[in-house]
N, C-alpha and C positions, 0 to 999 in steps of 0.2 A: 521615625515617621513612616507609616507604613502607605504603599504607591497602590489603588486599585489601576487593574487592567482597564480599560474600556472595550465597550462593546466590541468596539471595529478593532481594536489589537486582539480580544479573545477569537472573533472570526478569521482572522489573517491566518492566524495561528491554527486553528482547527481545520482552517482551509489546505495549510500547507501541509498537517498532518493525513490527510483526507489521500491527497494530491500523492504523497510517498507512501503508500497504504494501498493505497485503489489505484491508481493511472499509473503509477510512472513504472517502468520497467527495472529491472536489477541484475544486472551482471551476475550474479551468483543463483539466479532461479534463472539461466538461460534467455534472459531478456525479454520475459514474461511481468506481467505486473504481477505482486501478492493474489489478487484474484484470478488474475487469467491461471494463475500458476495450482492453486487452490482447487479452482474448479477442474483444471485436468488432471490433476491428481486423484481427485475423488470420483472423476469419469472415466477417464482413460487409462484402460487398464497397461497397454502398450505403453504409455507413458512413464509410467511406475517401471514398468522394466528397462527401459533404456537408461535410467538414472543408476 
């Protein structure tokens, strides 16, 4: 018997994905989120070199 998701478990879920992808910071990118981390990469060129 196969379980559908519901709506509000697919958003929970995409929420939490969302949440560790985009906000939350990461010990191994310097405590920058994916994005924060991302964008200075791709801007700051001083950035790239201290890595």
């Amino acid at each position: 018997m196969k379980s559908a998701i519901s709506r509000m478990e697919k958003a929970i879920i995409e929420n939490a994905f969302h949440d560790y992808n985009n906000i939350r910071s990461h010990s191994t990118l310097n405590y920058y989120s994916s994005v924060q981390f991302l964008d200075k990469w791709n801007n700051d060129e001083s950035f790239r070199e201290i890595l």
